[in-house]
C-alpha positions as CSV (number, residue, x, y, z in Angstrom):
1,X,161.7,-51.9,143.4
2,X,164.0,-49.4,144.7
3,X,163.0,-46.6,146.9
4,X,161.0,-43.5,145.7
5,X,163.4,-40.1,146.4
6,X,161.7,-37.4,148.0
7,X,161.9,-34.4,146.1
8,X,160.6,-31.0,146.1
9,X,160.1,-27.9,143.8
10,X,161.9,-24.4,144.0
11,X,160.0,-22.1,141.6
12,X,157.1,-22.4,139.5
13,X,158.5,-21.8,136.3
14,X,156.3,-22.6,132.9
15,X,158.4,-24.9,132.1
16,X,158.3,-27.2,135.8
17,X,154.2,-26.5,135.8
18,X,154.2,-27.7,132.0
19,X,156.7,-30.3,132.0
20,X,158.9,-31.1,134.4
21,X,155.7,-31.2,138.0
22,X,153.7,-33.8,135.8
23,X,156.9,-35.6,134.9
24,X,157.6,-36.0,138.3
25,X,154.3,-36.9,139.4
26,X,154.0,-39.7,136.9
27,X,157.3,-41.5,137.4
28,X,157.5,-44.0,139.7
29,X,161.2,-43.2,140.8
30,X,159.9,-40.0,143.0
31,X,157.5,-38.1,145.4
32,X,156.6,-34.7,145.5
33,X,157.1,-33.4,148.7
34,X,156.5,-29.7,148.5
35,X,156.4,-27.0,146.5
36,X,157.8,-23.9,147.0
37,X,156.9,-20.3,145.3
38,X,156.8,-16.3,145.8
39,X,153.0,-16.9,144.4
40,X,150.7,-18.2,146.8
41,X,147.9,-18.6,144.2
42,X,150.1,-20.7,141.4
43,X,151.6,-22.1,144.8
44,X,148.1,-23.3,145.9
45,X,146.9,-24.6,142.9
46,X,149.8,-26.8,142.5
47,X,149.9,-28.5,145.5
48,X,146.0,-29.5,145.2
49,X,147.2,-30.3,141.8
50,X,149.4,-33.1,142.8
51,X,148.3,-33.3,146.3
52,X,151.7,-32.0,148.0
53,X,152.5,-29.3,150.5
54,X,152.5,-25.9,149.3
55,X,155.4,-22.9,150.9
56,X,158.2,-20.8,150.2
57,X,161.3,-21.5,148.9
58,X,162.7,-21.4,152.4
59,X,159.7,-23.7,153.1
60,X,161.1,-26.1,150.6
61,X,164.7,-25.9,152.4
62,X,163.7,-26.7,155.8
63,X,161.7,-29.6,154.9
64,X,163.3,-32.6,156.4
65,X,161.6,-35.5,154.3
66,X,163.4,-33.8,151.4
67,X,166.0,-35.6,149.5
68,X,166.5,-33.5,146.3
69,X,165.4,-30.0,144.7
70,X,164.6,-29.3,141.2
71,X,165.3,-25.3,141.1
72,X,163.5,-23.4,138.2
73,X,163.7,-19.6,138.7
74,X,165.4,-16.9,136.9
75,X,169.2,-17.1,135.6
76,X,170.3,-14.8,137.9
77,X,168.6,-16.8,141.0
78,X,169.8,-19.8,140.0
79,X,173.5,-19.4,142.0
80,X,172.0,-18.2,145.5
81,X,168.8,-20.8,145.3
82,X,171.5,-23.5,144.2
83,X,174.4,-22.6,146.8
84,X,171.4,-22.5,149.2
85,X,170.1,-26.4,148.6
86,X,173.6,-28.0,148.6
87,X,174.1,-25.9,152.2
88,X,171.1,-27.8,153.2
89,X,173.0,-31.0,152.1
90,X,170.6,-31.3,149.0
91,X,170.8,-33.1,145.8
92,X,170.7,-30.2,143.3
93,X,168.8,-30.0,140.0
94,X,169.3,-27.3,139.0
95,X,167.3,-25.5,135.4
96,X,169.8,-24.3,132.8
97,X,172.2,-22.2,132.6
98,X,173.4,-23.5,135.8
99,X,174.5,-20.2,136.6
100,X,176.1,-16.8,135.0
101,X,179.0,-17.2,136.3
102,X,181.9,-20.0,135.4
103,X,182.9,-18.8,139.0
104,X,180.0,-19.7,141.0
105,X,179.5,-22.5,138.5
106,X,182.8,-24.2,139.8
107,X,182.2,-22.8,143.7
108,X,178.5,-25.3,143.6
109,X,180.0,-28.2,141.6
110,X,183.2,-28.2,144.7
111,X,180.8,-27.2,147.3
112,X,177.9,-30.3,146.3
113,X,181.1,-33.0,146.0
114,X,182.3,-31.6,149.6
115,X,178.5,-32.3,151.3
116,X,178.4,-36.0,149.0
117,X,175.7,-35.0,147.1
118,X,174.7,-34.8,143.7
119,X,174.5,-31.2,141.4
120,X,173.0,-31.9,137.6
121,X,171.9,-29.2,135.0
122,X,168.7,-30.0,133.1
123,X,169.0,-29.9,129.4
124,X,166.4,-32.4,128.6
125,X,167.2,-32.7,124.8
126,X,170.4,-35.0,125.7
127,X,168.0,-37.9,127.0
128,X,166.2,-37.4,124.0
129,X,166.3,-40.9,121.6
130,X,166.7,-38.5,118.4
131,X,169.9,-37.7,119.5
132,X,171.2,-41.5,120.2
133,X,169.5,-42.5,116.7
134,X,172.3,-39.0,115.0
135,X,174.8,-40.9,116.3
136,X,174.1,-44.4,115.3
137,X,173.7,-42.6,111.4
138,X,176.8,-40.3,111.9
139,X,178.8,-43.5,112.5
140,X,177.2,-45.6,109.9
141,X,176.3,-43.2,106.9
142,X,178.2,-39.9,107.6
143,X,181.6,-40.4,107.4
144,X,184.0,-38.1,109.1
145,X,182.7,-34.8,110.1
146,X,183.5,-31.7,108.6
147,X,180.8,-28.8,109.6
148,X,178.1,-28.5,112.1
149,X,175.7,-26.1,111.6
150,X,173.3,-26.1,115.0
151,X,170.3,-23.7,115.1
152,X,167.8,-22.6,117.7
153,X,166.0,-19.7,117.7
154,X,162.1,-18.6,118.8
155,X,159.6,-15.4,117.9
156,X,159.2,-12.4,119.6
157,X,158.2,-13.0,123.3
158,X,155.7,-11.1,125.3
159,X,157.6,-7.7,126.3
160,X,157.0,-8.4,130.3
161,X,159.2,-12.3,129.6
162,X,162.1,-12.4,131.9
163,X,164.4,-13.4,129.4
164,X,164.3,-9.3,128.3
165,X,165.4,-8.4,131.7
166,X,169.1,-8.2,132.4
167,X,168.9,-8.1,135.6
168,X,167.0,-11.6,135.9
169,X,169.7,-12.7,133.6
170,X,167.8,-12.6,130.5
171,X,169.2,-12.6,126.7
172,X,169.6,-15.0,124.2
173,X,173.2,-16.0,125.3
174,X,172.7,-16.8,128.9
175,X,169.0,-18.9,127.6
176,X,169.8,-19.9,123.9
177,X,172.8,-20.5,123.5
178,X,173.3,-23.7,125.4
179,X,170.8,-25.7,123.0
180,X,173.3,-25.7,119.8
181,X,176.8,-25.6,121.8
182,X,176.1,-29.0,123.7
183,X,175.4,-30.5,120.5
184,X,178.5,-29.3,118.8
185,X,180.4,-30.0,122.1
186,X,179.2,-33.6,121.5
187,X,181.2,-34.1,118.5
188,X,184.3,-31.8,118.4
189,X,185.7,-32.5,122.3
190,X,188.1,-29.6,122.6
191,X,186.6,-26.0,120.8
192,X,188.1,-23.1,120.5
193,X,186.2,-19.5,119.5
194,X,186.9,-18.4,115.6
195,X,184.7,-15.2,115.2
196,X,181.3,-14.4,117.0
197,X,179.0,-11.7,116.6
198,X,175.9,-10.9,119.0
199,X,173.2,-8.1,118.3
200,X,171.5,-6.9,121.3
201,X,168.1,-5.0,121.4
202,X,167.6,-1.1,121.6
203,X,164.7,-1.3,123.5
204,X,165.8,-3.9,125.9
205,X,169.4,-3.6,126.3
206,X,170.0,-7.5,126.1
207,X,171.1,-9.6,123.3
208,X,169.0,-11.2,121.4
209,X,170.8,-12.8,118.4
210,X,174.1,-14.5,118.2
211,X,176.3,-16.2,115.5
212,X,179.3,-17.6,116.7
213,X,181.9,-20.5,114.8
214,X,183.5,-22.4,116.8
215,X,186.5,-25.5,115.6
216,X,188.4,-27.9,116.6
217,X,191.5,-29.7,114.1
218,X,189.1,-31.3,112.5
219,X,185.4,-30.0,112.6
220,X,183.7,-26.8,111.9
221,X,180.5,-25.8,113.5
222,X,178.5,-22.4,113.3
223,X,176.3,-22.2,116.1
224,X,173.0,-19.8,115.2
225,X,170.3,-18.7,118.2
226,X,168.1,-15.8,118.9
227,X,164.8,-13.9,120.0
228,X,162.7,-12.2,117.4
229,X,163.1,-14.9,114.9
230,X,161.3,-17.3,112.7
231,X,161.6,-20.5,114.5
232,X,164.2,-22.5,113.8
233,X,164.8,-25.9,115.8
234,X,167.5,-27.6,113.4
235,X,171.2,-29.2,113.3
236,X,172.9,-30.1,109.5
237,X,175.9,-32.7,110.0
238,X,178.3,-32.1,106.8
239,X,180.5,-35.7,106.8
240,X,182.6,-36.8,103.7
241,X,180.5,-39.4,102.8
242,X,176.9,-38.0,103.9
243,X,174.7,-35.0,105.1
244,X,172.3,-35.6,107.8
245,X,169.4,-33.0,109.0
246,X,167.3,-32.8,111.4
247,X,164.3,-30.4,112.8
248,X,162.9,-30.6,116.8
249,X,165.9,-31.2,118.2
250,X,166.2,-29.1,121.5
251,X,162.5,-28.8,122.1
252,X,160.5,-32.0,121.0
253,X,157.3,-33.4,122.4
254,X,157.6,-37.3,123.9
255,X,154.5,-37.8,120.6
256,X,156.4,-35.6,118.1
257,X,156.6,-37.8,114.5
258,X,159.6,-36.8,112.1
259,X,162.5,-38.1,110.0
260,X,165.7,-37.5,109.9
261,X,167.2,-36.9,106.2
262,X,170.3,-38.2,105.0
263,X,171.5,-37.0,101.8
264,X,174.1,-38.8,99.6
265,X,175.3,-37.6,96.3
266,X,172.1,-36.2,95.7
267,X,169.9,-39.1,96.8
268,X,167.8,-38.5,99.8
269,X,167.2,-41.1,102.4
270,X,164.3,-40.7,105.5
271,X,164.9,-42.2,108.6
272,X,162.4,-42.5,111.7
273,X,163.0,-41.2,114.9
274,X,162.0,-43.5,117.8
275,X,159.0,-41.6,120.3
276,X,160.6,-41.0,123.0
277,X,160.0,-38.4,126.5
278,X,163.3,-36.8,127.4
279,X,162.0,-35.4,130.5
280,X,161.4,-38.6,132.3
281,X,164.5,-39.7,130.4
282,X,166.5,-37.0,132.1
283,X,164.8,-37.4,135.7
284,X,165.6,-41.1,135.6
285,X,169.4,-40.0,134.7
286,X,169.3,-38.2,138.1
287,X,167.5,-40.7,140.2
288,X,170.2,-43.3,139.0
289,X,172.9,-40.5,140.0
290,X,171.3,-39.9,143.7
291,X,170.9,-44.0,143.7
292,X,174.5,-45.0,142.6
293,X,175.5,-42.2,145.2
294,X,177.4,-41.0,142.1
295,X,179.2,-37.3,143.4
296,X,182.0,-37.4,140.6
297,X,181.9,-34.0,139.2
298,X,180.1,-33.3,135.9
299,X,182.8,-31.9,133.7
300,X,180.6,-30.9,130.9
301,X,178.6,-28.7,133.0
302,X,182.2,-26.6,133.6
303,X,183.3,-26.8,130.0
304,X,180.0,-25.7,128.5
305,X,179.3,-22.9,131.4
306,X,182.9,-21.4,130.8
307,X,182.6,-21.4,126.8
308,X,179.0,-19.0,127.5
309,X,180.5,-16.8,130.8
310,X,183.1,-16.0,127.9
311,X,181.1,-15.0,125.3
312,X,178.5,-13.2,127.5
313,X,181.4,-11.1,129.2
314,X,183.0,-10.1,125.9
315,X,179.9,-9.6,124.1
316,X,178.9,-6.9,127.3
317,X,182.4,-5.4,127.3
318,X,183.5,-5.5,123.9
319,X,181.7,-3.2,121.2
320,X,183.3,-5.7,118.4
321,X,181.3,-8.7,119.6
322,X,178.1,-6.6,118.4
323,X,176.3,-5.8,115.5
């Protein structure tokens, strides 16, 4: 068995204290170290949790034992925090968007490959085995692509949620949008921008819906997100000789049970969906990174982080980008 890598915890997000702390604590490819947080109570309860040691985020930094840092703090944290573990000669994991800036994106992705170590986004969906078991039908049942239509979007959050704060790099772009361009991305290579329009919040000052089409020679896609919406967790492939639809793609529990539907010429066909959990899927991705000392820059990470610093910019500076 190969050694476990000693990792530890930069912010106690809900989503590391709901998913990503027991994740780690269950596999057998790691060992909490130490957590780190600017609550002492959530801190505390954490560490007796899982029976690690409990600090700050500087805490977590000077640790020496430390191999690797999962990072899960607000968007506009994520470049300093991030910048700040590959210094330390770190592997970095860093939570989505990897940062709000295609700039600083680049400047951590150069400055992780200079110190030979690893720097991954988590976007647990793309472990997911739904999204292996699209392609296999895609291939087999779809026929050449011709529209993507990729959707994600939640209710109303509590008025004091970060993601309504634009100083902590809240909005729907920055968090949202992500989910349904990776999975377009996926399929058409090379994109370019057709039309977009984003509506932004009067109370807030953030955007909170968007509706951009993207294309390629070949392939439409229309990629739909937002705050303050019935949810919507789907993707429609449109192929020449098939439609295929699915529900729970960017957010689906390891125990969820659903089919996807193919549709041809009327006739509908159900296919299951292997169980699956994406976020040990995903943590096992990195561990065999940090384990095949694999430092080759992630392209994707650039491609997908340029496309949304684009939008967000023009969408901020440019009244025609809003409704």
């Amino acid at each position: 068995m190969k050694r476990k890598v000693k990792i530890g915890v930069i912010g106690c997000s809900k989503i590391a204290q709901r998913l990503i702390l027991p994740t780690i604590h269950e596999s057998l490819h790691y060992e909490l170290i130490i957590v780190g947080s600017s609550d002492s109570n959530k801190c505390n309860l954490i560490s007796d949790k899982y029976n690690c040691q409990c600090g700050s985020y500087v805490d977590v930094l000077n640790n020496r034992d430390v191999e690797a840092v999962y990072v899960s703090l607000p968007n506009s944290l994520h470049y300093y925090w991030g910048k700040e573990v590959l210094k330390n000669g770190k592997h970095l994991f860093l939570e989505k968007p990897f940062t709000t800036k295609i700039e600083e994106t680049i400047e951590l992705l150069n400055l992780a490959k200079l110190n030979n170590v690893i720097a991954k986004e988590t976007i647990s969906y793309l472990y997911s085995p739904v999204l292996t078991q699209i392609k296999n039908l895609v291939r087999k049942e779809i026929g050449s692509i011709k529209l993507i239509t990729a959707n994600f979007g939640i209710p109303e959050l509590d008025s004091k949620d970060i993601r309504y704060s634009k100083e902590l790099g809240g909005g729907a772009i920055l968090d949202m949008l992500i989910y349904p361009l990776t999975f377009a991305l996926d399929y058409m290579g090379e994109i370019e921008e057709v039309s977009s329009k984003i509506k932004f919040h009067n109370k807030y000052k953030i955007d909170t819906e968007g509706y951009i089409h993207i294309n390629n020679q070949e392939i439409n896609a229309y990629l739909n997100f937002g705050i303050g919406l019935s949810y919507n967790n789907s993707i429609t492939i449109w192929g020449e000789t098939g439609i295929l639809s699915a529900s729970r793609i960017f957010s689906r529990p390891k125990d969820f049970e659903n089919k996807i539907q193919i549709e041809k010429n009327g006739l509908l066909e159900y296919v299951d969906v292997p169980k699956g959990n994406q976020y040990s899927a995903m943590l096992d991705n990195f561990y065999e990174l940090i384990s095949n000392k694999n430092t080759e820059i992630d392209e994707d990470i650039i491609k997908r982080n340029r496309f949304i610093t684009n939008i967000y910019n023009k969408s901020y500076s440019d009244s025609s980008y809003r409704e």
